[in-house]
C-alpha positions as CSV (number, residue, x, y, z in Angstrom):
1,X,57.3,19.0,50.4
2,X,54.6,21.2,51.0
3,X,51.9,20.1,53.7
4,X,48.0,21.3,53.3
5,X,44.8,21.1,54.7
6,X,42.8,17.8,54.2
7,X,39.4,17.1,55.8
8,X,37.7,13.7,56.3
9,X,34.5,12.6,55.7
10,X,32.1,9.3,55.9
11,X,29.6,8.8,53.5
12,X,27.4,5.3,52.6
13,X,27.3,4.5,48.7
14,X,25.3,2.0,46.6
15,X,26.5,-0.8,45.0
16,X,23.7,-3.0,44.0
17,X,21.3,-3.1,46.7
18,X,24.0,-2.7,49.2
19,X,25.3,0.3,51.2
20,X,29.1,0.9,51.2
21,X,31.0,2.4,53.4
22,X,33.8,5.2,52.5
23,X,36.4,7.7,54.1
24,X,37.0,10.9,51.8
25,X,40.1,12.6,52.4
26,X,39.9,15.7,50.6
27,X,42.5,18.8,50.5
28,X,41.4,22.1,50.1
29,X,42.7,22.2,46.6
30,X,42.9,18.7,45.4
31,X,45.0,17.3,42.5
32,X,42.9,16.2,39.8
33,X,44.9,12.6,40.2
34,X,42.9,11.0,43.3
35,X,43.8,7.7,44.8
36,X,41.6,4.5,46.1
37,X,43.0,2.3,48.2
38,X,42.4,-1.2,47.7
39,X,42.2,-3.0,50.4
40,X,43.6,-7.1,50.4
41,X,42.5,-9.9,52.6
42,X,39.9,-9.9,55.2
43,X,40.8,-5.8,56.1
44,X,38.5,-3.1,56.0
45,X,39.4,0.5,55.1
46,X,41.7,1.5,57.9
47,X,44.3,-1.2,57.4
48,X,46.6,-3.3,59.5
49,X,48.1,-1.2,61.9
50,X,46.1,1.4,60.6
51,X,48.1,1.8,57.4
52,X,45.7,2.5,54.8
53,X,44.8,5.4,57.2
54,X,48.0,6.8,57.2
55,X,49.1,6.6,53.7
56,X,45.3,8.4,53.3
57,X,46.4,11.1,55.7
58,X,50.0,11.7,54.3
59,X,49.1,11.6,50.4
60,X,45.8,14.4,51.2
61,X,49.1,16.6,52.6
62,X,50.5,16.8,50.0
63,X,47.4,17.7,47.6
64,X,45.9,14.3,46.7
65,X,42.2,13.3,47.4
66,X,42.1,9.6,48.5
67,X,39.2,7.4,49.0
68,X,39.2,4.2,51.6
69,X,36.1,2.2,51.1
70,X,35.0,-1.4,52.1
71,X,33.7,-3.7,49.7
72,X,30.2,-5.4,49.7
73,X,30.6,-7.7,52.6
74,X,33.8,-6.2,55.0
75,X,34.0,-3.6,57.8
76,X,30.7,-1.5,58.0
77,X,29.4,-2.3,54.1
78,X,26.5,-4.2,53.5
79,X,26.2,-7.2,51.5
80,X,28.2,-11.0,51.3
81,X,31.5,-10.9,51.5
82,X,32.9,-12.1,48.4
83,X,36.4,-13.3,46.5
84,X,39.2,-10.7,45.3
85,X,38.4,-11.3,41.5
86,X,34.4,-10.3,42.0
87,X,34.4,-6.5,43.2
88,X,34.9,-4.9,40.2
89,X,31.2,-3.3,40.6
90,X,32.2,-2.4,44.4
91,X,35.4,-0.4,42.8
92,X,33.3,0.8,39.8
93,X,31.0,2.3,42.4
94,X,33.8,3.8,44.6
95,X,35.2,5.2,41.9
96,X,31.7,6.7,40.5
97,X,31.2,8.7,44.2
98,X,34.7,9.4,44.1
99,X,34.1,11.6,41.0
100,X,31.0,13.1,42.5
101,X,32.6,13.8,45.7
102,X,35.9,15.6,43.8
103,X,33.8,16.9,40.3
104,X,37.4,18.4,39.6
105,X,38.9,14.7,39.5
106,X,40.2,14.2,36.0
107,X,41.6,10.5,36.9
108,X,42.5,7.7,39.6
109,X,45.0,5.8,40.9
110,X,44.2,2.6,42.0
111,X,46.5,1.0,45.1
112,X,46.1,-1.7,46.4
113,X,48.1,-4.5,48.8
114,X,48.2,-7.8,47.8
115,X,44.8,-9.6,47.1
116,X,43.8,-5.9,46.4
117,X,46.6,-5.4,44.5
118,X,45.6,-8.2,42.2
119,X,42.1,-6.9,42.1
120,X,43.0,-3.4,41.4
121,X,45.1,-5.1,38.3
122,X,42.2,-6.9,37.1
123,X,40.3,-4.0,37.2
124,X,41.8,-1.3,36.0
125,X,42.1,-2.0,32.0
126,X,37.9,-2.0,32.3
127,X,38.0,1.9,33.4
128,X,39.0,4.6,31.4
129,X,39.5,6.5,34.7
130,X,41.9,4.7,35.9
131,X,45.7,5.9,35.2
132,X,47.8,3.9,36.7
133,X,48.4,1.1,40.0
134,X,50.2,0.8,42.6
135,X,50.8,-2.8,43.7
136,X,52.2,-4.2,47.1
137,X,52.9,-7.1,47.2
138,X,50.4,-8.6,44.8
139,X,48.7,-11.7,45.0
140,X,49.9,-14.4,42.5
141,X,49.0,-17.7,44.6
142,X,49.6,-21.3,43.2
143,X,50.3,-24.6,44.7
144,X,53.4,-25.0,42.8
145,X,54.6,-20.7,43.3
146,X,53.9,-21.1,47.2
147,X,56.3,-23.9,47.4
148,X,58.9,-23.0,45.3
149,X,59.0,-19.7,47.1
150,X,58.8,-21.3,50.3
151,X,61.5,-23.6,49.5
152,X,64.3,-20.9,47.7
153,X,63.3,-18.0,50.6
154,X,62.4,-19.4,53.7
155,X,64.7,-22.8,53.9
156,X,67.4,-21.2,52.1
157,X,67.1,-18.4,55.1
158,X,67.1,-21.1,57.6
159,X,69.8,-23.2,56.7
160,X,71.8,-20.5,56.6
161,X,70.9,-19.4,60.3
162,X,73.2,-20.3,63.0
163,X,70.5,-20.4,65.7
164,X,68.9,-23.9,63.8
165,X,72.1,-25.3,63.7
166,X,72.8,-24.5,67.5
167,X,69.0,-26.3,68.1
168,X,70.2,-29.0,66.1
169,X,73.0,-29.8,68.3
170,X,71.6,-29.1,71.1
171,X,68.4,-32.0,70.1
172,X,66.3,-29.4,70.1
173,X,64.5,-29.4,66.1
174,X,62.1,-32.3,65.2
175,X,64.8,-32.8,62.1
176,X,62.8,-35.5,60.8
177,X,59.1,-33.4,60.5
178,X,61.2,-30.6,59.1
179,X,62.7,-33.0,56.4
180,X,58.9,-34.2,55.8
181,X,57.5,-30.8,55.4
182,X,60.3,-30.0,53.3
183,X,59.8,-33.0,50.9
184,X,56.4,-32.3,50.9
185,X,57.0,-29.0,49.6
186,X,59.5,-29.9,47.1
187,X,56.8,-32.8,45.7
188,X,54.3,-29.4,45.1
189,X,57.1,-27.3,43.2
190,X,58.3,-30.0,41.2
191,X,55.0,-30.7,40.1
192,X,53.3,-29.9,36.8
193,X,50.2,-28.0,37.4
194,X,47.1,-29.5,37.0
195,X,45.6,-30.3,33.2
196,X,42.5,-28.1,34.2
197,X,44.5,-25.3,35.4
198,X,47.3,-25.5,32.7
199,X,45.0,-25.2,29.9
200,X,43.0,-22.2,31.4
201,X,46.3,-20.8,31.9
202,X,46.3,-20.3,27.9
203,X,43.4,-18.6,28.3
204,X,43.8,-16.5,31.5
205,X,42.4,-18.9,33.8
206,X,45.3,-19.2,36.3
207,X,46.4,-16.3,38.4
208,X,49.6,-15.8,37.3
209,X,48.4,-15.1,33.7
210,X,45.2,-13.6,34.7
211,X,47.3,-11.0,36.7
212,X,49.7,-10.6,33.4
213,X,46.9,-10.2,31.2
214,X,45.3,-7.7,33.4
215,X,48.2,-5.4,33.4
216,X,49.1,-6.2,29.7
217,X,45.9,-5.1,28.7
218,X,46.0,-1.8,30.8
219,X,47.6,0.9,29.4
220,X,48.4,3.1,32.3
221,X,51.2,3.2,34.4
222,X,52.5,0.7,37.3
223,X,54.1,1.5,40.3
224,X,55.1,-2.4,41.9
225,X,56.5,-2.3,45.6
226,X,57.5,-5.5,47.0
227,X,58.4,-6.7,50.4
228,X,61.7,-8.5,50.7
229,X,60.7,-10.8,53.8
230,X,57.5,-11.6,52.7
231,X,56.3,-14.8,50.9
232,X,53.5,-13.4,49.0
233,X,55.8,-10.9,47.6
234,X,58.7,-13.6,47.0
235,X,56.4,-15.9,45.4
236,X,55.3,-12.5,42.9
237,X,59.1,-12.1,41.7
238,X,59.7,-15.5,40.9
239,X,57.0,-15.2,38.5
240,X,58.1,-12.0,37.5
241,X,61.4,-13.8,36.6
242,X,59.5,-15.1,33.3
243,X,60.7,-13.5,30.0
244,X,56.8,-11.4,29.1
245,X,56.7,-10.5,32.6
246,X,59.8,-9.1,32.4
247,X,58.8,-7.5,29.3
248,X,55.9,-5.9,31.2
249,X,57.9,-4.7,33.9
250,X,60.8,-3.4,32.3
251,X,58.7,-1.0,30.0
252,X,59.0,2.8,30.7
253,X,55.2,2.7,31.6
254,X,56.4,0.5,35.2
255,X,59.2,0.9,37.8
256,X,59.6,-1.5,40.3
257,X,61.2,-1.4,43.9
258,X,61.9,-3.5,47.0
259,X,62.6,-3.1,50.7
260,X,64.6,-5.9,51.5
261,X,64.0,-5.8,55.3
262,X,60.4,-5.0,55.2
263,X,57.5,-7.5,55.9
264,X,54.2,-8.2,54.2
265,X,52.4,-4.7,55.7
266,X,55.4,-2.7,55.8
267,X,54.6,-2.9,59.6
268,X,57.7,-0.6,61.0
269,X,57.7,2.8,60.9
270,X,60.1,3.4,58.8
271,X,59.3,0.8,56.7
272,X,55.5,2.2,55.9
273,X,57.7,5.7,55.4
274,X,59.9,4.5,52.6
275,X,56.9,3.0,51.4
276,X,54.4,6.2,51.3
277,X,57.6,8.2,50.5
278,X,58.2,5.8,46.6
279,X,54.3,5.9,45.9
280,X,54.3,10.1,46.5
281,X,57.7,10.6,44.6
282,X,55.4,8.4,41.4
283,X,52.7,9.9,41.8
284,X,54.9,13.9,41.4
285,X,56.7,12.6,38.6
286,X,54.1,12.4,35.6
């Protein structure tokens, strides 16, 4: 692959009456494909372990423009902080400096990491700009998901780990609040969800469907990159087990891949590698 130039640059934005607060990484001859990153949880634009700085750095290498912003609320941006599924004017702004920044820019990628996956998914179907997503680890949170993940991932893992069994014998485990918080977990899985939320679900009202719709209704592409030791992305594949998400996913507009070993932020090196190294090798082929 073929490294260029990219400079950086920090500009202030308006969204509303509030200043926001971007990074422009910009190649000397930039793609007309760009990229915003999307940031999840309570982050700001650089990332954990600084990991939305380096996926900035390594895409502008190779000829892509990139913004990093924070939304209304987070890092250096003005403004209350608010949920995942209420900045769709922050990423409509972004994306409007992004164009003005790049006039060349043609279309963006949105990619995002869980929470800001899930935003960028219910975002992108209002945009004509936006061509496609890239989604870590996306954010599908429900009582009944958590614990079914938590129960088929992370006790499976355990009782099948020598060193509990050794604590065990040795009368080192609280068995008893283990069996407790297991129950207790197995009470929420087993569960029907609420009326409320049940219903809404019909209509797009619970997260699960909400996400589906999103990307049903979006007619770009989707790149989906799950972790395989995280519970966020667990919970996300059992619900992609259901037969019209499969139907989503297994359509020639989405390709899906998983590192088993990796953790929720991709933390290792070469773990954030293999991860940068899938979202450049979709972004070359169309």
């Amino acid at each position: 692959m073929t490294l260029v130039a990219a400079t950086e640059s920090a500009f202030s934005f308006s969204c509303g009456d509030a200043a926001l607060v971007g990074i422009l990484h910009l190649p000397a001859a930039p793609r007309r494909r760009g990229v915003v990153v999307v940031v999840g949880g309570p982050q700001y634009r650089a990332g954990s372990h600084r990991q939305f700085t380096l996926l900035a750095r390594r895409l502008a290498a190779s000829g892509t423009p990139v913004l990093r912003f924070d939304y209304r609320g987070m890092g250096d941006s003005e403004g209350a902080a608010r949920a995942f599924d209420d900045v769709a004017e922050d990423l409509r702004a972004a994306i409007d400096r992004f164009f003005t920044e790049v006039p060349d820019l043609r279309e963006v990628v949105l990619w995002g990491l869980c929470d800001g996956a899930t935003a960028a998914a219910l975002y992108a179907a209002q945009d004509a700009r936006v061509a496609g997503v890239v989604l870590l680890n996306p954010w599908v949170r429900t009582e009944q998901g958590a614990a079914r993940a938590t129960l088929r991932h992370y006790y499976g893992a355990r009782l099948r780990d020598p060193a509990l069994w050794r604590k065990l014998a040795g009368g080192h485990f609280d068995l008893g609040a283990s069996l407790r918080s297991m129950l207790g977990l197995a009470r929420n899985a087993l569960a029907p969800p609420p009326q409320a939320q049940a219903a809404a679900g019909a209509c797009g009202g619970a997260l699960p469907e909400r996400l589906h719709a999103g990307l049903a209704g979006f007619d770009g592409r989707i790149l989906v990159l799950l972790a395989g030791a995280d519970l966020t992305a667990q919970e996300f594949a059992d619900t992609a087990r259901a037969p019209h998400w499969r139907a989503l996913l297994d359509a020639p507009r989405a390709e899906c891949r998983t590192l088993a070993q990796a953790d929720h932020t991709f933390s290792r090196r070469e773990w954030h590698e293999q991860m940068v190294n899938w979202t450049q090798a979709w972004l070359d082929s169309w």
